[in-house]
N, C-alpha and C positions, 0 to 999 in steps of 0.2 A: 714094968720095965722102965728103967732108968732113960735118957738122954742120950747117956755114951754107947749104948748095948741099942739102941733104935741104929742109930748112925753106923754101927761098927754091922749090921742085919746088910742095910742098905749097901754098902760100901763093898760089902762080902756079896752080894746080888749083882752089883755094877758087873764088880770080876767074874765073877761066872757066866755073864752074860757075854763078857766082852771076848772070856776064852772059847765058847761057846760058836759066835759070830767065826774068830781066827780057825778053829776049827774047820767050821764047813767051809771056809774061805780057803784052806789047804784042801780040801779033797775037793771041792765042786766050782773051783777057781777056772777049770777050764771050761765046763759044762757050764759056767752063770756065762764065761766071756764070750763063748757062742752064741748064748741067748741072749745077751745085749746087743753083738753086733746085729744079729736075726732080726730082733727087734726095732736098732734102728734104721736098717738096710730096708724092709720092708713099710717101716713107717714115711721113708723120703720116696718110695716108689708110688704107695697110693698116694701118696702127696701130690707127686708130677700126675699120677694119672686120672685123678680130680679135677685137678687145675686144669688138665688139656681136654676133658669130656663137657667142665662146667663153663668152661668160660665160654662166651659164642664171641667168634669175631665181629668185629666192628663193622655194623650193618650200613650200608652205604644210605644217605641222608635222601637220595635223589628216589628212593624205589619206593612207590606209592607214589609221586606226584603225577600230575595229569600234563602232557605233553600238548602241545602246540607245532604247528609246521614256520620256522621261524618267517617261510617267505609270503605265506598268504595268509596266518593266522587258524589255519583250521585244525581245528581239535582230534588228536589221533589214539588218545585213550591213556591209558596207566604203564608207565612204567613197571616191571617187572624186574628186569636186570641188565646188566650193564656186561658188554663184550668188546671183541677184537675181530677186526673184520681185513680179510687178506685188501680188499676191492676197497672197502670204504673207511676202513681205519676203528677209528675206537667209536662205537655204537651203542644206541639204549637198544632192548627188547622192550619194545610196547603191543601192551594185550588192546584191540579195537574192542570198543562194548559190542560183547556179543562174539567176538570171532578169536581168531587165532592171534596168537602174536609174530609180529614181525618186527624185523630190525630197522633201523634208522641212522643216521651220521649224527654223531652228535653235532657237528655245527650245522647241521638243517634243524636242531628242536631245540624249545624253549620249553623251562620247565615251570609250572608254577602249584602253589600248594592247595588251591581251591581251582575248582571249575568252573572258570569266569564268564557266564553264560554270556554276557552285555556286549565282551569283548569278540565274540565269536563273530563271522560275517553271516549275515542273515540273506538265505537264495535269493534272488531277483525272483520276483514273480512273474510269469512270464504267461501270455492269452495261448491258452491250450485252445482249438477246437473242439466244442461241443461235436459229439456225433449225431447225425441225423437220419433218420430214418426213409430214404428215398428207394422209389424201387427200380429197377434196371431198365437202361432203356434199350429198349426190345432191336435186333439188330434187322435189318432188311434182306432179305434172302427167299431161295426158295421156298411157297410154301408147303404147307404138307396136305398131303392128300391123305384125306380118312378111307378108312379101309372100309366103311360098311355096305353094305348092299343095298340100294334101292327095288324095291318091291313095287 
């Protein structure tokens, strides 16, 4: 085969391909337009509902840090979370080590990101009494007469 008989093969395949394509573009032009919109109607749905299952909102900076009572310094355990209070206004939940969590005002607590042991107030020691061992002193009263028989 010649050059012009390659090209003239080719040219004659573009066509038939292209009537080919306009063809099913007349009969299946309604049925592809449904499957496109399907296609990108459902494509921007999992999209939004991705977006709104993956993202986590923006975790508040304060929850993990370890509280303090701002007026005497004493240490009230870990923040949890953060609330609204009818009585006291805007409030942390802090978990006490060991116990339940309660609320607090936030302008009563300080917040800091280590547990500043140094800084804590340390109890007064104070002279407990030893207990001792003494025995009761016996009261003054009637005594008692025994019950046995002399023989």
């Amino acid at each position: 085969m010649d050059g012009y008989t390659t090209k003239m093969l080719i040219a004659g395949g573009v066509l038939l391909g292209l009537l080919f394509l306009v063809v099913i573009w007349k009969f299946f032009f309604g049925f592809l337009k449904h499957v496109l919109i399907i296609l990108i109607l459902g494509g921007s749905f999992v999209g939004f509902y991705w977006y709104r299952m993956h993202s986590s909102p923006a975790k508040n900076p304060a929850i993990g840090k370890h509280a303090y009572m701002t007026e005497s310094g004493k240490y009230l355990g870990v923040v949890e979370a953060e609330g609204e209070d009818t009585r006291r206004g805007p409030v942390w939940n802090i978990r006490f080590p060991g116990g339940h969590p309660r609320m607090f005002a936030k302008s009563r607590v300080t917040l800091k990101d280590k547990r500043d042991i140094a800084s804590e107030p340390t109890p007064e020691l104070t002279e407990i009494p030893t207990p001792t061992i003494t025995p009761k002193p016996s009261k003054p009263g009637p005594e008692k007469k025994s019950n046995s028989k002399k023989e």
